[in-house]
One Martini backbone bead per residue (centre of mass of N, CA, C, O) as a GRO file, in nm:
protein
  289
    1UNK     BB    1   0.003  -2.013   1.664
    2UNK     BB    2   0.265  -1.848   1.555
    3UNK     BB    3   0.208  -1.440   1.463
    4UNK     BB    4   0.490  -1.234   1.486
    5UNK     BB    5   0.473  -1.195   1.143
    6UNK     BB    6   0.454  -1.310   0.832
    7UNK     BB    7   0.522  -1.605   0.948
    8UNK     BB    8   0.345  -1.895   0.985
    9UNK     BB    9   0.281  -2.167   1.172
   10UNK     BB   10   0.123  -2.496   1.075
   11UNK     BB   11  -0.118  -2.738   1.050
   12UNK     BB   12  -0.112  -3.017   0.810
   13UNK     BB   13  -0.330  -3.179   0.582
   14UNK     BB   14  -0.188  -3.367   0.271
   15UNK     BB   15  -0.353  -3.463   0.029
   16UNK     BB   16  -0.448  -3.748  -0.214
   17UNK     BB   17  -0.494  -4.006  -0.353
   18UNK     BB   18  -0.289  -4.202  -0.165
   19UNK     BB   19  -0.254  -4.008   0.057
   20UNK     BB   20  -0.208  -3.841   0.414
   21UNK     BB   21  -0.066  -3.608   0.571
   22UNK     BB   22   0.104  -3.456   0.854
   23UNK     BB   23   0.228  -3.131   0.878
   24UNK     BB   24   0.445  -2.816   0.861
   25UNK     BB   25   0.364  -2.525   0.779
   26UNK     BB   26   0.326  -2.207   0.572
   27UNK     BB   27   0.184  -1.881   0.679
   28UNK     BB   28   0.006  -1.622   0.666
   29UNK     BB   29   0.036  -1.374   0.874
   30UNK     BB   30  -0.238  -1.257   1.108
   31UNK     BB   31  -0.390  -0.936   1.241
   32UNK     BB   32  -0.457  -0.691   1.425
   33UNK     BB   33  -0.483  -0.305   1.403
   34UNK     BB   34  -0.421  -0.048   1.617
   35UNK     BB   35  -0.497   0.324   1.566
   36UNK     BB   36  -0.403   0.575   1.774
   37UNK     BB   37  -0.472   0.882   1.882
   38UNK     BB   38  -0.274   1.221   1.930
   39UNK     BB   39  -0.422   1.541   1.989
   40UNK     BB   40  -0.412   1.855   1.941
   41UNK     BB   41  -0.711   2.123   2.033
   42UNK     BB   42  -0.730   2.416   2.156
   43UNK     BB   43  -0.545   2.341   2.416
   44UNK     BB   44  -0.659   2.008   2.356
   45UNK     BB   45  -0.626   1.680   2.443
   46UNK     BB   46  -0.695   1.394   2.221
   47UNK     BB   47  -0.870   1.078   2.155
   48UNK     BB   48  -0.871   0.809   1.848
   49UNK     BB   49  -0.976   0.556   1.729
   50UNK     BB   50  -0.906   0.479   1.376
   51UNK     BB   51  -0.863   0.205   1.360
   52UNK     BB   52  -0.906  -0.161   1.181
   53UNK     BB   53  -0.659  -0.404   1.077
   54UNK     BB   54  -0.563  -0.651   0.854
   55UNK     BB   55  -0.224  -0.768   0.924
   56UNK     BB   56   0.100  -0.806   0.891
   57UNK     BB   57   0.295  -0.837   1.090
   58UNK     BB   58   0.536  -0.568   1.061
   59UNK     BB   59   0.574  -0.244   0.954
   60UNK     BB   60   0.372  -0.094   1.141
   61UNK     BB   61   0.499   0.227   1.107
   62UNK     BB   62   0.490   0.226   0.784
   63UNK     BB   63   0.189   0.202   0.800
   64UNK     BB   64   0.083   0.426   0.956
   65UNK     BB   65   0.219   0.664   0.800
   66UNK     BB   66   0.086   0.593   0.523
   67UNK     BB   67  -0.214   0.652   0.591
   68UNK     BB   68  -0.194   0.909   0.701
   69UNK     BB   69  -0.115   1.002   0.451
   70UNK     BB   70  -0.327   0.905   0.247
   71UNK     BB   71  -0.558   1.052   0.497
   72UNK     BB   72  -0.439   1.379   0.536
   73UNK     BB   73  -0.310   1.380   0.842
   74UNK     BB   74  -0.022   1.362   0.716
   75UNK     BB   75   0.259   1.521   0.527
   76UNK     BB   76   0.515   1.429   0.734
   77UNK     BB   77   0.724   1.280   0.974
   78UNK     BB   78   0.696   1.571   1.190
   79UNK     BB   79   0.372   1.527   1.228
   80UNK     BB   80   0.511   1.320   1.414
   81UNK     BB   81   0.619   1.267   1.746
   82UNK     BB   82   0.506   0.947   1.816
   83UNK     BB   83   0.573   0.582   1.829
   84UNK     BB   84   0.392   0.321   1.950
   85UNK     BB   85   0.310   0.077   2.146
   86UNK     BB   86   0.106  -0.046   2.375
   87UNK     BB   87   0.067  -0.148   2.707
   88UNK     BB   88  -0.202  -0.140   2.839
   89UNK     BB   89  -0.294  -0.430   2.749
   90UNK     BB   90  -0.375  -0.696   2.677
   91UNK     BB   91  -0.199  -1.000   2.594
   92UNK     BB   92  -0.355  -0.996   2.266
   93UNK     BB   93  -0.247  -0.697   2.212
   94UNK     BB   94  -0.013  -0.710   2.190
   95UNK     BB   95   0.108  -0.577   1.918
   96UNK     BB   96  -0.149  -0.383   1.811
   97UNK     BB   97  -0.142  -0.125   1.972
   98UNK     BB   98  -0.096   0.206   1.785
   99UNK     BB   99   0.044   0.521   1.914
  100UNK     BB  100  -0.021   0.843   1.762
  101UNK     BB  101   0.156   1.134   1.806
  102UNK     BB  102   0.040   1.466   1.683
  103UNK     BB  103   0.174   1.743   1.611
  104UNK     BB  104   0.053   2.026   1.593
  105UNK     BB  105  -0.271   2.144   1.441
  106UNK     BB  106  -0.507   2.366   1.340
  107UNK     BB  107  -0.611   2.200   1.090
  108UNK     BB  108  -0.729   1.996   1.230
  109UNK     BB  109  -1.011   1.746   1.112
  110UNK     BB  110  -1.263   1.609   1.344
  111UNK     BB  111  -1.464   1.519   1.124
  112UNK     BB  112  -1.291   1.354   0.981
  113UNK     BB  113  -1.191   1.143   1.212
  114UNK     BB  114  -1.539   1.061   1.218
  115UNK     BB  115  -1.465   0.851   1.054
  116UNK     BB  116  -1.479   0.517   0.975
  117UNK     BB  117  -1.211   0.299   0.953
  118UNK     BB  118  -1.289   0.044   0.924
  119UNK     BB  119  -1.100  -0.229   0.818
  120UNK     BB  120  -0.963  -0.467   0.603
  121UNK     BB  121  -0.732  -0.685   0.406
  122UNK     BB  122  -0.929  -0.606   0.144
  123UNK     BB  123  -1.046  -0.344   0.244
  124UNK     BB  124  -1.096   0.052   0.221
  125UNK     BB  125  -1.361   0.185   0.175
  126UNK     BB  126  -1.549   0.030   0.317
  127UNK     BB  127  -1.536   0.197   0.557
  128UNK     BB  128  -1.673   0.416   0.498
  129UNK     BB  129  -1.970   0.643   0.520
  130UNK     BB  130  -1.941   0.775   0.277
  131UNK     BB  131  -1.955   0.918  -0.084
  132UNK     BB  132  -1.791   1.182   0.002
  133UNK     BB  133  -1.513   1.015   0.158
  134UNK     BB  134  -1.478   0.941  -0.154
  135UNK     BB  135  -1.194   1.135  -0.265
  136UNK     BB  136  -0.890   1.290  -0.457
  137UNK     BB  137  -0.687   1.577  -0.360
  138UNK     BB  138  -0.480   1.567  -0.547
  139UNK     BB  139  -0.244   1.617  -0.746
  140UNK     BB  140  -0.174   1.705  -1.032
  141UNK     BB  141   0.088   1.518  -1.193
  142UNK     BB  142   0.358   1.635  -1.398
  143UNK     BB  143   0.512   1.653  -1.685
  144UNK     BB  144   0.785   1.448  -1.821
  145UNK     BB  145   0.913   1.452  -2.151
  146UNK     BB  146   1.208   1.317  -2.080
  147UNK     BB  147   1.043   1.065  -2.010
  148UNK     BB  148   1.114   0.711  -2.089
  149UNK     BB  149   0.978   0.410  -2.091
  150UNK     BB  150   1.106   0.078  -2.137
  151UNK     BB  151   0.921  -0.198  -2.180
  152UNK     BB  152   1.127  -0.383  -2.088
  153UNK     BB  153   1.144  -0.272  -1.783
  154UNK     BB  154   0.831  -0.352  -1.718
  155UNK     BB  155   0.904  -0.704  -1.797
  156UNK     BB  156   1.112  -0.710  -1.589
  157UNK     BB  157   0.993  -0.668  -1.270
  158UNK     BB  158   0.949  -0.968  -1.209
  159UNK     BB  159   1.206  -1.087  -1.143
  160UNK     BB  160   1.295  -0.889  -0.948
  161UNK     BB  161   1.071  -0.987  -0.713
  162UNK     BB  162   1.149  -1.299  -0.673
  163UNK     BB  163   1.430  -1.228  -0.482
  164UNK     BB  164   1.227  -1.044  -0.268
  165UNK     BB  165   0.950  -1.197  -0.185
  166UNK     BB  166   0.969  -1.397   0.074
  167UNK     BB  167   0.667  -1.455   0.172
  168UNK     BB  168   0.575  -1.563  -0.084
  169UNK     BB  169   0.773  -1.796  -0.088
  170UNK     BB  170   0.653  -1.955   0.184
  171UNK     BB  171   0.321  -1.884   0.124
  172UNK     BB  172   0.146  -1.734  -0.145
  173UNK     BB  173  -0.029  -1.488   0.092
  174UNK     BB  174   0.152  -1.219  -0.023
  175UNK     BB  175   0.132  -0.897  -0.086
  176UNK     BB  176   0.333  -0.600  -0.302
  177UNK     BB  177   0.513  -0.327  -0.259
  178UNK     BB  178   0.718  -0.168  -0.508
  179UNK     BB  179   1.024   0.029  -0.567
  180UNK     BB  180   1.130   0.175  -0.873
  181UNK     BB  181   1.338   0.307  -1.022
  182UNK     BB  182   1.388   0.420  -1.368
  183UNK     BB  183   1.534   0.111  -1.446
  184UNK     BB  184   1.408  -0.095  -1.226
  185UNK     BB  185   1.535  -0.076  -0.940
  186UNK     BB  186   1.470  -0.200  -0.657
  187UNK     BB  187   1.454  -0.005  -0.321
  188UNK     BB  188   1.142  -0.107  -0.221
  189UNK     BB  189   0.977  -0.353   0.040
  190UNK     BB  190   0.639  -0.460   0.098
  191UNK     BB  191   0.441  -0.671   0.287
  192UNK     BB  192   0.078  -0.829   0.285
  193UNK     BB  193  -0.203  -0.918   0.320
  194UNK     BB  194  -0.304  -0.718   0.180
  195UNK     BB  195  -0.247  -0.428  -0.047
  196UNK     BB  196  -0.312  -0.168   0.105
  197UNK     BB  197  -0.112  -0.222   0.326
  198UNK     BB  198   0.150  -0.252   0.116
  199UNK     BB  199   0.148   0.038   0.043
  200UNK     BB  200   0.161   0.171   0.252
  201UNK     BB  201   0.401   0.104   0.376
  202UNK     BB  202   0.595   0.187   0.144
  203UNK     BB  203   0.566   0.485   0.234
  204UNK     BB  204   0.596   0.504   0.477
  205UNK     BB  205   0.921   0.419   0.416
  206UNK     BB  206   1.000   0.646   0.217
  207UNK     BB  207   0.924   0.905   0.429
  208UNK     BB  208   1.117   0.804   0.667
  209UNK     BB  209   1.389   0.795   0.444
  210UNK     BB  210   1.391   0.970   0.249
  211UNK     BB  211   1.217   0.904  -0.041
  212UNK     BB  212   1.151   1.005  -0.321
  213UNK     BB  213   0.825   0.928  -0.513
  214UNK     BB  214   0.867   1.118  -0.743
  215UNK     BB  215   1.018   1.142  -1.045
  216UNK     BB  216   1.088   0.876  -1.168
  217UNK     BB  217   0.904   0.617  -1.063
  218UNK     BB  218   0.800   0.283  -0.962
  219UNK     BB  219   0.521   0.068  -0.905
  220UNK     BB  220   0.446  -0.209  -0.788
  221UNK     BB  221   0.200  -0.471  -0.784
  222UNK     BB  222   0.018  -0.787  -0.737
  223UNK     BB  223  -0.266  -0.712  -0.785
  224UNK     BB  224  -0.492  -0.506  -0.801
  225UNK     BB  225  -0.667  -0.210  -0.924
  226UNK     BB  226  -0.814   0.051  -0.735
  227UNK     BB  227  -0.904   0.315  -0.643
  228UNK     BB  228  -0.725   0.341  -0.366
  229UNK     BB  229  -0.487   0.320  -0.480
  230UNK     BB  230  -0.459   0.560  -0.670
  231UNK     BB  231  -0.527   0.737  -0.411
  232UNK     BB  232  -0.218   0.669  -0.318
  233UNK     BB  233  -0.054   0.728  -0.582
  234UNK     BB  234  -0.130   1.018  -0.564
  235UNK     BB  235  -0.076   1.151  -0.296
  236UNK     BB  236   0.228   1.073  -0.346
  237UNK     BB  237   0.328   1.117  -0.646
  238UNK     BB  238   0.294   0.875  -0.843
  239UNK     BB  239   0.356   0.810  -1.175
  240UNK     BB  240   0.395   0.487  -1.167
  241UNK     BB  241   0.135   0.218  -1.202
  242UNK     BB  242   0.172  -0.144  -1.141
  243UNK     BB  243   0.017  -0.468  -1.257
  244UNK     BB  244  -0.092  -0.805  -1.253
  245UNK     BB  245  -0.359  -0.676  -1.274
  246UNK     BB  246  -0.699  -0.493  -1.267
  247UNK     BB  247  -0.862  -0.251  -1.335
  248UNK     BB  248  -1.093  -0.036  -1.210
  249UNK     BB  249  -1.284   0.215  -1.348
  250UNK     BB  250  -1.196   0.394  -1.103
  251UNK     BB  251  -0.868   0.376  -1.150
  252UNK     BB  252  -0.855   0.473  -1.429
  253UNK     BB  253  -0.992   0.731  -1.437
  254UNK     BB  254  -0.769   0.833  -1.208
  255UNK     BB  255  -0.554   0.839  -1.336
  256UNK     BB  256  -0.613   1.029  -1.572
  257UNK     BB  257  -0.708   1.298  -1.406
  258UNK     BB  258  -0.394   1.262  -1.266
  259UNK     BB  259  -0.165   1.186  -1.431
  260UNK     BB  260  -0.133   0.880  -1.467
  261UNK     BB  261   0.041   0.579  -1.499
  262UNK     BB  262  -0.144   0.238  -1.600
  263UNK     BB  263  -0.090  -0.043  -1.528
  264UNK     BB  264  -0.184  -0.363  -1.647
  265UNK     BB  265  -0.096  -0.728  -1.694
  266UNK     BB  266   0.202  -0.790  -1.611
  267UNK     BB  267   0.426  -0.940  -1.811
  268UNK     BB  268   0.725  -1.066  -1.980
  269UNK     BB  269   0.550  -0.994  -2.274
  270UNK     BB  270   0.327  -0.781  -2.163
  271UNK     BB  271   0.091  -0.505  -2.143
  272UNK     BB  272  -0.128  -0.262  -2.050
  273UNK     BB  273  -0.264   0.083  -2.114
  274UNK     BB  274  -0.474   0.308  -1.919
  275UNK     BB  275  -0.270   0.560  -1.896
  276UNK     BB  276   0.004   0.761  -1.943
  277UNK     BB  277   0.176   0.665  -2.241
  278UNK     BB  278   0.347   0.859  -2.276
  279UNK     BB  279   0.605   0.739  -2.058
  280UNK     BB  280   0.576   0.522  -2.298
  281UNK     BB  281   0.770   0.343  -2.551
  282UNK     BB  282   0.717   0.311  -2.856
  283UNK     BB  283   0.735   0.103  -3.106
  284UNK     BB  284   0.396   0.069  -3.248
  285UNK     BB  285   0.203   0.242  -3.399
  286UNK     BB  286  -0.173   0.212  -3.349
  287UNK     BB  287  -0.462   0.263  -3.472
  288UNK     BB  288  -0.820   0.201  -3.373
  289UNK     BB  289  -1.120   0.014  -3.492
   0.00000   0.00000   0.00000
């Protein structure tokens, strides 16, 4: 199987009631991702291997990016040195070890780097080592009494992202994070076998493109809202989180904390609004009894 890229070849035999083919299909393709550090630190320069993640190869240096970025390694593009793929390495690691150097920080916390962040395509808190390194030092975010989003806007969201996500109309197998602008117009795309994979990548490409993501932004996400997504969407300073899926109740009250606006179960006629509903127009006030 060749999984070079988001989508890979793959033989499959596809059952029915009357017979069985041996076909040529196309899935989502998966692999490892490490990511090494190097960082100076009182005149000695340190090396660390900090991640290893499970991703659809492509928009590596994206993904690097965003994550160092919303687990506050690093503030802006100029942070990092370089970025390149280690070359040294086994042949079946190629494309796959990714060497990230530091520009110099005093600031730099080695306890904080010594936490495990082992993670998979699926999962990213259950990584940390303990639960004081689950939390969200973002800021709170200010509001904006000037924007209000059209309902209609939000409902709109999913069409236009059906033109543009390439990756899972060929495989069905790949979660999206999406960047649209006050209107509603597309931005940035990017896919992802993971979900927090797919927000980081997004990050990345904003923050390397200076495209600004605060202030009257929308980002759609394709699967459910856990709390790692709202703390990535708050460090980040997105004012609104959109989901097809639903939030779970850690993300929901970080969303409120954050004065983050969050939707979930986002469809063509209708969606909830878990947190921060000043920002979207009323149609009709009714009170809950």
């Amino acid at each position: 199987m060749d999984s070079k890229g988001l989508v890979a070849h793959a033989e499959v035999v596809k059952y029915s009631r009357t017979n069985s083919l041996l076909l040529q299909d196309l899935v989502a393709a998966e692999e490892p991702l490490q990511i090494r550090l190097e960082f100076e630190k009182a005149g000695s320069w340190y090396k660390k291997d900090l991640l290893v993640t499970m991703r659809s190869p492509g928009d590596d240096f994206d993904l690097a990016m965003g994550f160092l970025f919303s687990e506050g390694i690093v503030r802006e593009e100029k942070d990092i040195l370089l970025m390149r793929y280690c070359r040294q390495v086994r042949e079946e690691e190629k494309g796959n070890v990714l060497l990230v150097r530091l520009a110099p920080n005093p600031e730099i916390d080695l306890a904080e780097l010594n936490r495990n962040f082992y993670t998979h395509s699926s999962c990213g808190v259950c990584g940390k080592t303990a639960i004081d390194a689950v939390q969200c030092r973002a800021l709170r975010l200010e509001d904006d009494p000037d924007w209000q989003i059209d309902p209609d806007t939000l409902m709109a969201l999913p069409h236009a992202l059906k033109e543009h996500q390439t990756g899972f109309k060929y495989t069905g197998g790949l979660h999206a994070a999406v960047l649209y602008d006050a209107r509603g117009k597309i931005q940035l795309i990017r896919e992802d076998v993971g979900r927090h994979n797919a927000l980081d990548k997004l990050i990345g490409a904003a923050l390397t493109g200076s495209i600004a993501l605060e202030r009257r932004k929308i980002v759609l996400l394709s699967g459910r809202v856990s709390f790692e997504m709202v703390q990535k969407a708050a460090n980040a300073q997105i004012p609104v989180l959109v989901a097809f899926g639903a939030p779970t109740s850690l993300a929901a009250n970080l969303a409120r904390s954050k004065n983050l606006t969050l939707v979930g179960f986002l469809k063509q006629d209708a969606f909830n609004v878990y947190s921060g509903q000043e920002r979207i127009k009323q149609w009709v006030k009714k009170s809950l009894k």
